[in-house]
C-alpha positions in Angstrom: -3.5 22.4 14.9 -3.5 20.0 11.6 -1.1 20.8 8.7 -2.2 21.2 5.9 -0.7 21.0 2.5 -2.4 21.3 -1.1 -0.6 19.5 -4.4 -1.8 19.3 -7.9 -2.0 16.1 -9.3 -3.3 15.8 -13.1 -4.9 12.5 -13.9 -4.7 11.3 -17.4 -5.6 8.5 -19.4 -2.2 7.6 -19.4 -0.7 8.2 -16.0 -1.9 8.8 -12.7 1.4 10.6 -11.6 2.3 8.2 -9.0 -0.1 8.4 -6.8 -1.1 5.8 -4.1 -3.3 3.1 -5.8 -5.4 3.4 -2.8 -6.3 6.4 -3.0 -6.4 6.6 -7.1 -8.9 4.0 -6.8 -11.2 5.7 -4.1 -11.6 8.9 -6.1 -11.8 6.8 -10.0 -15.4 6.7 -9.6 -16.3 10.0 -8.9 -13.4 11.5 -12.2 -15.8 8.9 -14.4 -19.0 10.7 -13.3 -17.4 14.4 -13.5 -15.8 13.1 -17.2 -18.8 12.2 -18.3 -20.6 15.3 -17.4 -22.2 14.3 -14.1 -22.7 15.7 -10.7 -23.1 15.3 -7.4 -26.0 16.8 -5.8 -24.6 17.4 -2.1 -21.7 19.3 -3.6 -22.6 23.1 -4.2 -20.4 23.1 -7.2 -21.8 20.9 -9.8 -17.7 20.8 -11.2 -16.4 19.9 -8.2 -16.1 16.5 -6.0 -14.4 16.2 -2.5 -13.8 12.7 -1.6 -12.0 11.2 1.5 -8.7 9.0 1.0 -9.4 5.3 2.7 -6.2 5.4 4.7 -7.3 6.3 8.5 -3.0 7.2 9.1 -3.0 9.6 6.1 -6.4 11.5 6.3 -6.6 13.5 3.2 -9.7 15.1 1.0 -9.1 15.3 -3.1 -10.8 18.2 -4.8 -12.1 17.0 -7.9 -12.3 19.6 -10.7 -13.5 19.6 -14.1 -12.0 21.5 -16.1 -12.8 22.7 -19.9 -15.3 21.3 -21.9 -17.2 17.9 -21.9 -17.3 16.4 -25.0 -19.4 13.4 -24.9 -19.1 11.5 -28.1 
């Protein structure tokens, strides 16, 4: 049976809280189209994203959230 283990990780503008740069840059697209207040029409949550890490030893899945209000300016 797999393991598996959740962690939080907040993204910023600023940091992305030491996180593989791999994997940061597999899920970027997808936090720019939930930032800017798209979706994804296969998810069944319009405020959430799941997207696969490219590393075939370390299979992991990010949930995407959105969170609060977007403000587009």
């Amino acid at each position: 049976m797999a393991q598996i283990k959740y962690s939080k990780i907040k993204v910023t503008v600023d940091s992305v809280a030491d996180m593989c740069l791999s994997a940061f840059n597999s899920i970027s697209p997808a936090i720019q189209v939930l930032r800017h207040g798209g979706s994804f029409p296969w998810e069944k949550n319009p405020d959430e994203a799941y997207i696969g890490c490219p590393d075939h030893l370390n299979q992991m899945v990010f949930k995407l959230e959105r969170v609060g209000e977007v403000v587009i300016k």
